[in-house]
C-alpha positions in Angstrom: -31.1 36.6 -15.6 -30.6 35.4 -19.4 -29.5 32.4 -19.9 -25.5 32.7 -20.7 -22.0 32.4 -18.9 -18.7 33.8 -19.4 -16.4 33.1 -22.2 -13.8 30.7 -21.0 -10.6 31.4 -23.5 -10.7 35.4 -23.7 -8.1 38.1 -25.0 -5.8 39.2 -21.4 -8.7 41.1 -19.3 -5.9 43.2 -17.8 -4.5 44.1 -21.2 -8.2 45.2 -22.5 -8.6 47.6 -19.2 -6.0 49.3 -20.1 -6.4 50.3 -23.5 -10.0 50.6 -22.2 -8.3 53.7 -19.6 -6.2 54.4 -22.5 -8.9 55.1 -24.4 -11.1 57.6 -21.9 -8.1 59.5 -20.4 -5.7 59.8 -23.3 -7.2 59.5 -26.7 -10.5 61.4 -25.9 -13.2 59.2 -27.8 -16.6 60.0 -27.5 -18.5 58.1 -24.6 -20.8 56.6 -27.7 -17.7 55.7 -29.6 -16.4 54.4 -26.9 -19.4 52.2 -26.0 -19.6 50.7 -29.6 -16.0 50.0 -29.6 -16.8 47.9 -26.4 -20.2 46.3 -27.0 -17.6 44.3 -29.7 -15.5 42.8 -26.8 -16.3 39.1 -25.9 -14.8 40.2 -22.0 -17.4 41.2 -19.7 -16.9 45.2 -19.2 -18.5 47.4 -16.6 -17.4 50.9 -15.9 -18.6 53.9 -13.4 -18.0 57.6 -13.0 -16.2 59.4 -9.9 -19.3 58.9 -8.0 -19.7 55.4 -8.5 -22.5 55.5 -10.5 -22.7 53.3 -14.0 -21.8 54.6 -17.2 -20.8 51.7 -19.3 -22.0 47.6 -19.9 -20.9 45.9 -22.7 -23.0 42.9 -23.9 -20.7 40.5 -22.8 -21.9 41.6 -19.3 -25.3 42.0 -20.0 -25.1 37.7 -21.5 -23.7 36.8 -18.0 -25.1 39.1 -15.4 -27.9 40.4 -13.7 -27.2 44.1 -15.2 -28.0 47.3 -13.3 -29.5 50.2 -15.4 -26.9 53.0 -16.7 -26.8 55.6 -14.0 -27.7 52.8 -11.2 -25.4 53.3 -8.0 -22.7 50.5 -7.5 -23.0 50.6 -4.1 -26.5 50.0 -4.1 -26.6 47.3 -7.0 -23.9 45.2 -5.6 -26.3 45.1 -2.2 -28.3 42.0 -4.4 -25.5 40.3 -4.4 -23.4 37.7 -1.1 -19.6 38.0 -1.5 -17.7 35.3 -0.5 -13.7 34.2 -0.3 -12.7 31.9 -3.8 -13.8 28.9 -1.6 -17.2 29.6 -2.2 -17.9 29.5 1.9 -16.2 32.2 4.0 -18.0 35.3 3.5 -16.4 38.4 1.6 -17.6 42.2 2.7 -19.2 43.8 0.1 -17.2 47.1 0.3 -14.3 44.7 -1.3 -16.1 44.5 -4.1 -14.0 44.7 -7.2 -15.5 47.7 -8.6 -15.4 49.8 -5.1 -11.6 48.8 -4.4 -11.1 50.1 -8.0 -13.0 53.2 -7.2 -10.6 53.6 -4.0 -7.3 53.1 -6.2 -7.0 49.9 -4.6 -5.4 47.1 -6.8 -7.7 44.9 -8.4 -5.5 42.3 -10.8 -7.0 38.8 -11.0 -8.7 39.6 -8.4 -10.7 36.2 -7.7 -14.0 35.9 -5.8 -17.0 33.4 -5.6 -20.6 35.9 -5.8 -24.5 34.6 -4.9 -27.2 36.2 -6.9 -30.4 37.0 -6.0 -31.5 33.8 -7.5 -29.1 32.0 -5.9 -26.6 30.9 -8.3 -23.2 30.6 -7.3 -20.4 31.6 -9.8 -16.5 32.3 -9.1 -15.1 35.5 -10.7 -11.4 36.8 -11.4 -11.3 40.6 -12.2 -9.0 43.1 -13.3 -9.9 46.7 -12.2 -8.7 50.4 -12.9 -9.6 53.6 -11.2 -9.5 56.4 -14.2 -7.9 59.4 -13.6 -7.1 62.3 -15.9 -3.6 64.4 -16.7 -4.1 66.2 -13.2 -5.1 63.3 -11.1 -8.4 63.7 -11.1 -10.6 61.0 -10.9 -12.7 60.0 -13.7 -14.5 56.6 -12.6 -13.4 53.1 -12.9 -13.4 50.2 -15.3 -13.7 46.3 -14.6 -13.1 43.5 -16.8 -14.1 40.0 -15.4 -13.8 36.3 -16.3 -15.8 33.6 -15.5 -13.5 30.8 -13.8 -17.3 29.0 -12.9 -15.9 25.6 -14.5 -12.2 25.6 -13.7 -13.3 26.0 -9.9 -16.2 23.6 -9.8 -13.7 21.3 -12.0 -11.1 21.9 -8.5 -13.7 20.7 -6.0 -14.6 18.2 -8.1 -11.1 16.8 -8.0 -10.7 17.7 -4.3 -14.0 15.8 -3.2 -12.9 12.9 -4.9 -9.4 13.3 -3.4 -10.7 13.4 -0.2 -14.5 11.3 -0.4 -14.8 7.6 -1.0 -16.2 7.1 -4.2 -18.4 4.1 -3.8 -20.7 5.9 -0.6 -19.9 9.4 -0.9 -18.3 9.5 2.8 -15.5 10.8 3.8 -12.3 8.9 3.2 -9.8 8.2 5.5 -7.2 11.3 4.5 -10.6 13.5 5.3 -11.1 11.8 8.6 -8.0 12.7 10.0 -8.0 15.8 9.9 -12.1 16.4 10.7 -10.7 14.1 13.8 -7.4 16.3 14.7 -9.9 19.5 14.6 -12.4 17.8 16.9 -9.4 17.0 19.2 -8.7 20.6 18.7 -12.1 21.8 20.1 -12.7 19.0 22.4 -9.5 20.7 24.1 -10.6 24.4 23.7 -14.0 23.5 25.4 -13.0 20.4 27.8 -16.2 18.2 26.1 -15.8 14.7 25.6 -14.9 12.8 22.0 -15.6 9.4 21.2 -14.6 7.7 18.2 -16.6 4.2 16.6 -14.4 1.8 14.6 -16.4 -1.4 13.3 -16.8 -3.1 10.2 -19.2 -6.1 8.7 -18.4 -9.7 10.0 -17.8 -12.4 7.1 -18.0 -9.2 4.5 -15.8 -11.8 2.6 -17.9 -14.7 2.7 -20.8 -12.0 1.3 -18.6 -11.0 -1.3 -17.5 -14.7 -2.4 -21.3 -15.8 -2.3 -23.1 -12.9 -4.2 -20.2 -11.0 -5.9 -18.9 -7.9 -5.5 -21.2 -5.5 -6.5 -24.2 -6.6 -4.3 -20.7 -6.2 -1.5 -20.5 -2.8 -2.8 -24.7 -1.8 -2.8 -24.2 -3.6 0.7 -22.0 -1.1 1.5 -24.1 1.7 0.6 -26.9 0.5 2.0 -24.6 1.0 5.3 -24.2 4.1 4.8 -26.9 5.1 4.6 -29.2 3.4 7.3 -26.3 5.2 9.5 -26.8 8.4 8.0 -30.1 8.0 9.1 -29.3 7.7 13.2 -26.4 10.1 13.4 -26.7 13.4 15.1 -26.0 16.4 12.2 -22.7 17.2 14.0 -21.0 13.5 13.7 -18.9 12.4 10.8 -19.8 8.6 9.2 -16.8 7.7 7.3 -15.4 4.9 5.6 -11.8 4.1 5.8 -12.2 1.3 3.0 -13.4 -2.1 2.1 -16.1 -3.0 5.0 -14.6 -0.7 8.0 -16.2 2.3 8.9 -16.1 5.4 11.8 -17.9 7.6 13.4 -16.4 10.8 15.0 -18.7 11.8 18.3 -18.5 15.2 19.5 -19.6 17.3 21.6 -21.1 14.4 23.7 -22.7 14.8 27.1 -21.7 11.8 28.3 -18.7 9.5 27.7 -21.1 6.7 28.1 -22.6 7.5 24.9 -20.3 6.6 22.7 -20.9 2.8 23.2 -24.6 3.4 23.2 -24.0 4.9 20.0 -21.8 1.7 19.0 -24.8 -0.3 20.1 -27.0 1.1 18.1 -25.0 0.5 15.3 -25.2 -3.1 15.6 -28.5 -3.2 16.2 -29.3 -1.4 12.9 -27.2 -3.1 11.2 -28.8 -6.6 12.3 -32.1 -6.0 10.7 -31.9 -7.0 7.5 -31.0 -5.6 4.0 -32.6 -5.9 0.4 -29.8 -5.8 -1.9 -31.2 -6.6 -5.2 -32.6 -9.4 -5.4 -31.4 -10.9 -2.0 -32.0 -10.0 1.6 -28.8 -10.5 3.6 -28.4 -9.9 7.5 -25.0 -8.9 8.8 -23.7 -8.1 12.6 -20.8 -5.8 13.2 -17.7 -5.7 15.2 -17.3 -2.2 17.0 -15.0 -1.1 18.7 -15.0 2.7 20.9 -12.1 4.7 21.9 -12.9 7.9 24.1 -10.3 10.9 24.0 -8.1 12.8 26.3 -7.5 15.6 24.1 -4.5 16.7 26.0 -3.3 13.4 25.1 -4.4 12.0 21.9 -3.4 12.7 18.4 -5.7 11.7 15.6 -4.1 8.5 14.9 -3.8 7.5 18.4 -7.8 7.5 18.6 -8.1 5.5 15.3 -5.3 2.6 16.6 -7.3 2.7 19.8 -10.7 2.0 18.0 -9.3 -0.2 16.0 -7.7 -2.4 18.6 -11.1 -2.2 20.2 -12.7 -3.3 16.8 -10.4 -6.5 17.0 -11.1 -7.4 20.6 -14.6 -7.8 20.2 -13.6 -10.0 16.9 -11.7 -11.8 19.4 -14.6 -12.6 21.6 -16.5 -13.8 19.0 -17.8 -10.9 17.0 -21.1 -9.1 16.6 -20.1 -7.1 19.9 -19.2 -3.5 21.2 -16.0 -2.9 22.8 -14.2 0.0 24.5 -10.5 0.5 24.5 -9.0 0.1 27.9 -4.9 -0.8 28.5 -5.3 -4.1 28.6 -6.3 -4.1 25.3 -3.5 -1.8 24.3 -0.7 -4.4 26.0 -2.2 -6.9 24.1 -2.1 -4.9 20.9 1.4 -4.5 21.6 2.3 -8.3 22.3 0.4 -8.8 19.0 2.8 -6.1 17.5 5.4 -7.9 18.9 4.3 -11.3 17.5 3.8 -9.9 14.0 7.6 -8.6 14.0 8.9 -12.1 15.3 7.1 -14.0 12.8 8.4 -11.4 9.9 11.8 -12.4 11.2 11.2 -15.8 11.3 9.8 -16.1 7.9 12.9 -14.2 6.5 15.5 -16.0 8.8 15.0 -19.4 9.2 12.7 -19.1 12.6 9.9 -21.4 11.5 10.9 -25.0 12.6 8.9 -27.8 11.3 8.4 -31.1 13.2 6.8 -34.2 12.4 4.8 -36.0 14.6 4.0 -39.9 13.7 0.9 -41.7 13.7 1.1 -45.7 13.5 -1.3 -48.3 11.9 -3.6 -49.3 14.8 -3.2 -52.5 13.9 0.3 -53.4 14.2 1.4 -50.4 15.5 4.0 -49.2 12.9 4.4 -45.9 11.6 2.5 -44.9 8.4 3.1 -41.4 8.3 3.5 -38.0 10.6 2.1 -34.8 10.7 4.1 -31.2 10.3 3.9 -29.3 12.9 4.9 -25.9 12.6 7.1 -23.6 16.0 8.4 -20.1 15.7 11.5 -19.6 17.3 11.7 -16.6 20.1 14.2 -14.3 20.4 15.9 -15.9 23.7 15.9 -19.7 21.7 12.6 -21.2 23.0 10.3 -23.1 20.6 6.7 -21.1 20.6 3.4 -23.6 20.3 0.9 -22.3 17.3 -1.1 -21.3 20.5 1.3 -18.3 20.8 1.2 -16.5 17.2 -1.6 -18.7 15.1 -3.6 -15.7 15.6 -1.6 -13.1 14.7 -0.5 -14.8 11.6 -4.5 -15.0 10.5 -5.0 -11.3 11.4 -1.9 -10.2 9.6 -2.0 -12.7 6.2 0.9 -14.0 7.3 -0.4 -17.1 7.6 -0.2 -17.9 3.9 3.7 -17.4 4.3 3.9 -19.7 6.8 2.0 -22.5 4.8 3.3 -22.4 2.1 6.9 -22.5 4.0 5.8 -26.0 6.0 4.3 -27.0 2.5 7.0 -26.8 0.8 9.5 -28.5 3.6 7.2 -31.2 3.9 7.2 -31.7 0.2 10.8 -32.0 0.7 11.1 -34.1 3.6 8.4 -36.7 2.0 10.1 -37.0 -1.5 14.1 -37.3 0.2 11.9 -40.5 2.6 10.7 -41.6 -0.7 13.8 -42.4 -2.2 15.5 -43.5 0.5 13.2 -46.0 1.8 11.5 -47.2 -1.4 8.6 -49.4 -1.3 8.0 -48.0 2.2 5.6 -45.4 1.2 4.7 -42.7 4.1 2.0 -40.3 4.2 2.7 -36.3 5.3 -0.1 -34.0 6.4 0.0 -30.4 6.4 -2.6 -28.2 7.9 -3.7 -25.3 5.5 -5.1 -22.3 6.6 -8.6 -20.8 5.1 -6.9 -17.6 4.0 -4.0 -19.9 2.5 -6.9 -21.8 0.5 -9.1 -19.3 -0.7 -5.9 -17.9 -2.4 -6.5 -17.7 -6.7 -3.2 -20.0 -7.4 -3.9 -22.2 -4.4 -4.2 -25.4 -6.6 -1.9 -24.1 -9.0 0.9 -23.2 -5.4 0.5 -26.7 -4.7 0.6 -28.4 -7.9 4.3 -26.6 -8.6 5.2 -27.4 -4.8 4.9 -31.2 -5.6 6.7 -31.1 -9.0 9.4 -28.8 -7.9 10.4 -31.3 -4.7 9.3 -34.7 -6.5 6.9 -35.7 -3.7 4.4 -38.3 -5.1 1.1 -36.6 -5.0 -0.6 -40.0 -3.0 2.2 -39.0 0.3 0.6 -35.7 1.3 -2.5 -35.1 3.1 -3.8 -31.3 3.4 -5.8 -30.7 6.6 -8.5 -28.6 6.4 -10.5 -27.3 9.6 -14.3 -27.2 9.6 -15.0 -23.9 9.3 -12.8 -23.1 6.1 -15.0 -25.8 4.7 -18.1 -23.7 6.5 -16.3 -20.7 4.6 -15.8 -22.4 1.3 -16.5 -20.9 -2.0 -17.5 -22.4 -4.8 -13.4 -22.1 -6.3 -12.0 -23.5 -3.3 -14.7 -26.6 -3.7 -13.3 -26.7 -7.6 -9.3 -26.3 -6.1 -9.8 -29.5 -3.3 -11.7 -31.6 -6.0 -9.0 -30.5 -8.7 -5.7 -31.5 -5.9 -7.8 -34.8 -4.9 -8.2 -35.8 -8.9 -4.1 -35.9 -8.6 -4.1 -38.2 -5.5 -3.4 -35.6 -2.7 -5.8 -37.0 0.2 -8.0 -33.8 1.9 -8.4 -34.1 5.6 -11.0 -32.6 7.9 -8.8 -32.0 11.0 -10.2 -31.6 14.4 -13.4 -33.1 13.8 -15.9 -32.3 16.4 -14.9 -29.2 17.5 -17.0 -27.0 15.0 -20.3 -27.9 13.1 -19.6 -31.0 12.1 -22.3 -31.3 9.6 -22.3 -34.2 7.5 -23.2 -32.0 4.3 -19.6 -31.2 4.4 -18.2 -34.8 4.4 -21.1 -35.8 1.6 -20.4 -32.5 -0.7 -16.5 -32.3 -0.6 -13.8 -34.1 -1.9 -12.4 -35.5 1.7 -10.8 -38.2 1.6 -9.7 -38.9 6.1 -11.4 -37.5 8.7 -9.2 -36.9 12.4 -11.5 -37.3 15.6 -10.4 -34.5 18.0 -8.7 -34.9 21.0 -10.8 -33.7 23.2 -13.0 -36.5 22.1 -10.5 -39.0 23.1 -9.7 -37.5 26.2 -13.7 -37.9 27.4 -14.0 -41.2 25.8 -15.3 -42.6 29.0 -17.3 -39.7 30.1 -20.7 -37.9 29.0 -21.1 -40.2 26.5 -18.4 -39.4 24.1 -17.1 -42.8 23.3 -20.9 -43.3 21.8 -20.0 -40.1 20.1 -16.6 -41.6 18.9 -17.7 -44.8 17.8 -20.8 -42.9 15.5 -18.4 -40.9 14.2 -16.4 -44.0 13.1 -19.0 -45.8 11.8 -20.1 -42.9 9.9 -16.5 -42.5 8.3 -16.2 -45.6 7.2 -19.2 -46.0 5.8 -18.1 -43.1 3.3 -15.0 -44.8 2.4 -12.9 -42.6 5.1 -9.6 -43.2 6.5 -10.0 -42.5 10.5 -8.2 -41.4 12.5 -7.3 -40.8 16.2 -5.4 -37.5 17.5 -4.2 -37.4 21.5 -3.9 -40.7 21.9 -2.3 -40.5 25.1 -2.5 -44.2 26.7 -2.8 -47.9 26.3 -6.1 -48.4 26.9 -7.6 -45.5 24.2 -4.8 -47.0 21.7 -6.7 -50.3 22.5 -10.3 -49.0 22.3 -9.9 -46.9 19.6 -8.9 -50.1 17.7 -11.6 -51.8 18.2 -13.7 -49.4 16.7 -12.4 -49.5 13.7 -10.0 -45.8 13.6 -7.7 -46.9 11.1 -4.5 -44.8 12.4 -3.3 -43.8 15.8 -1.3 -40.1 16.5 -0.7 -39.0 19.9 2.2 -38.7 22.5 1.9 -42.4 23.1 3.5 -43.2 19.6 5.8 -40.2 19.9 6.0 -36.8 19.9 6.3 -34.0 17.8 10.6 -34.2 16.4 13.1 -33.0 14.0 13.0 -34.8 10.7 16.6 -36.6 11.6 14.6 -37.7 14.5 12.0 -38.9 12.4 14.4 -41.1 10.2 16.1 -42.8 13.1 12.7 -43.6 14.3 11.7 -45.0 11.1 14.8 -47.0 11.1 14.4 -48.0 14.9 10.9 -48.8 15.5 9.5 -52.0 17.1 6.1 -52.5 15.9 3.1 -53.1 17.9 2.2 -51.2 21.1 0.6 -53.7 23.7 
């Protein structure tokens, strides 16, 4: 077939076969006249006598087509040829043709259609077809004018794959899902076969991102995609809904079972690990499996269900495959629940903040107290962290809710300030990982402290171990940056995760706080060895110690002795409003033995 293609800007083709019919019925030209009036026409033009056979081909057509030879038989010609529908897909019969249904008197204006050749080429054709007929009706043939709409179609499912694939791995996205999901649902019903569904995504994608950038995140991702690609069945569907989660649709399977092999088989996959330029980096998954009743289920049922799944087996420590049961859907709906109270808190005054003092161990009186956040319930009770902590990570809420205790401690610290001067007192506030690896976190808290007048020396930020596990090399540059104004950086709850000392050597800590479960042990396995190590260790860095849940004399005692430099616990006092605080402060008896 020579090398060529339709014109894509062309005179009407309906106009030019008429004044083609025009032309053989009512003016009389010669066929030769005729033929060289034609040849002159960019349109591709093909016409046939009453018997179908060919009588005319412009050279348009003859650039653009496999051509028959004049006298060839339509019918027989157009056997070379697959039909199909303007999608390109469902088949089209060949008796509806443009030229037969023009033969037939059938209409034939824009008529579009997508044709194979025998070379397999695929182009997409709209055509505008007469049947010929003289003064008495007779027939006389038929005449088709075509243009090529190759580009403007391919230029559609361009648009509509990228409308409907994710861009980055070539899957499909999550509008595409859906509905491949609702139609399995669809089947799984017709045929009474069970349908699985596989939610997971990549644990710590973040902390991969943060690390090594984003695009060795994005090759990561594709590397994803494909090693699944590589141990799915033809008949599932890998898709990615965005960032690091992904799906898998199961039909058809023999066993409902198999759907969590299938999740385990992800994970295991995914464990080996993956060259991504110039690094090798091993992840683990979190998958969760929800299995259909397709009487029952609507697609987006089945995706909440996996999903809650997903998040249970983050819940139980990750790298794990869970299956949606309704336990796990009451608990998706307490967690619903929570999210909605704490949205109302945060807009209506819910959050209370309390202070909770901690006294010089050695003379007892109070040198500061820590902010302690409760969300208040709909029926007036005041909820422990414990309750919606969790939540408030999942959802990002937890940055709201910092930077709301931040701010009110800010407050509270600079209003003690200037009523007690020369009595200064310190104010810790924990901060949340999420709330640290923010862009403007130094900047948040910088503008916090000028906009309340709080001296920067009064606050203490408490940072857990694992956001310094977690840190990047910003939130190392934000810490150091807030400790060059004064602001002393904690390490709260010491003990409980890693505790490696390349964390109190590399970062800018100024106090360290000894767990309580350490206290509560003191005399037991050992741990007051561990405590008084610990101590030692401190102090030997130029640490301030000290001591949470101290609940008695005889730790207060102890715990002085070995040096912890402040005490907090419900020995000294527990967690109160701030009036409470003040008439403390203006109340207290120093010493405690």
């Amino acid at each position: 077939m020579p090398n060529a293609s339709f014109p894509h800007t062309l005179p009407n083709p309906a106009a030019i076969r008429d004044r083609i019919a025009h032309a053989f019925i009512e003016e009389g030209l010669s066929t030769e006249l005729l033929r060289s009036i034609i040849d002159r026409i960019d349109v591709p033009i093909i016409a046939c006598d009453a018997k179908g056979f060919v009588v005319l081909i412009n050279r348009a057509f003859a650039a653009a087509h496999p051509t028959p030879e004049r006298g060839a038989a339509i019918a027989t010609w157009i056997e070379q040829f697959q039909y199909f529908e303007p999608d390109g897909v469902t088949p089209m019969e060949r008796v509806d043709a443009p030229m037969l249904r023009a033969l037939r008197g059938e209409p034939v204006e824009g008529f579009e259609y997508a044709v194979r050749s025998p070379e397999g080429v695929m182009f997409h054709r709209r055509a505008w077809g007469h049947r010929l007929t003289d003064g008495a009706g007779t027939v006389l043939g038929a005449v088709i004018a075509l243009l090529d709409v190759t580009d403007q179609r391919q230029g559609e499912e361009a648009l509509r794959r990228q409308a409907l694939h994710d861009p980055l791995t070539g899957l499909p996205n999550r509008s595409l899902l859906r509905d491949r999901l609702q139609h399995a649902l669809s089947l799984a019903k017709r045929r009474n076969r069970p349908i699985g569904l596989v939610f997971f995504d990549l644990d710590r994608f973040k902390r991969i991102n943060d690390s090594f950038g984003h695009t060795v995140g994005d090759d990561l991702l594709v590397l994803v995609a494909r090693r699944l690609q590589s141990i799915l069945r033809p008949e599932d569907t890998l898709g990615r809904l965005g960032g690091d989660e992904f799906v898998v649709i199961l039909e058809d399977l023999d066993d409902p079972g198999d759907a969590r092999r299938v999740g385990d088989r992800i994970r295991q996959v995914l464990s080996a690990p993956m060259d991504v330029g110039s690094h090798l980096i091993r992840t683990t998954a979190s998958v969760g499996v929800a299995l259909a009743d397709p009487a029952r289920h609507t697609a987006d049922d089945l995706l909440r269900e996996a999903d809650t799944a997903m998040y249970g087996a983050k819940e139980r420590g990750r790298n794990r495959t869970e299956v949606f049961d309704e336990a796990m859907h009451q608990r998706a709906l307490q967690r619903i629940a929570t999210e909605q109270m704490l949205v109302h808190a945060l807009h209506n005054d819910g959050l209370v903040v309390l202070y909770q003092p901690f006294v010089d161990s050695a003379t007892g009186r109070m040198v500061g107290a820590e902010a302690l956040v409760r969300c208040r319930a709909d029926d007036g009770e005041l909820l422990m962290p414990a309750a919606f902590v969790s939540v408030a990570e999942e959802t990002g809420l937890i940055s709201d809710i910092d930077r709301l205790v931040l701010e009110t401690v800010c407050q509270v610290a600079a209003e003690l300030a200037h009523e007690r001067p020369g009595r200064e007192l310190r104010f810790s506030c924990n901060v949340s990982g999420r709330f640290v690896d923010q862009d403007d976190f130094a900047e948040l808290v910088k503008a916090v402290l000028a906009k309340s007048g709080c001296p920067p020396e009064v606050l203490c930020l408490e940072i857990t171990e694992t956001t310094l596990i977690q840190a990047t090399a910003k939130t190392r540059t934000d810490l150091a940056a807030l400790r060059a104004t004064g602001i002393q950086i904690a390490i709260d709850d010491f003990g409980t995760g890693y505790s490696s000392l390349t964390y109190l050597r590399d970062f800018p800590v100024s106090d360290l706080k000894i767990d309580r479960s350490f206290i509560a042990r003191m005399w037991q396995d050992g741990d007051l060895a561990i405590v008084d190590a610990v101590v030692r260790l401190a102090i030997a860095l130029g640490m301030l110690v000290t001591a949470e849940g101290v609940e008695s004399r005889d730790q207060a005692v102890t715990l002085r002795r070995l040096g912890v430099a402040q005490l907090q616990g419900h020995w000294f006092g527990y967690a109160m409003p701030r009036e409470e605080l003040r008439a403390k402060l203006h109340s207290e008896v120093p010493g405690f033995v």
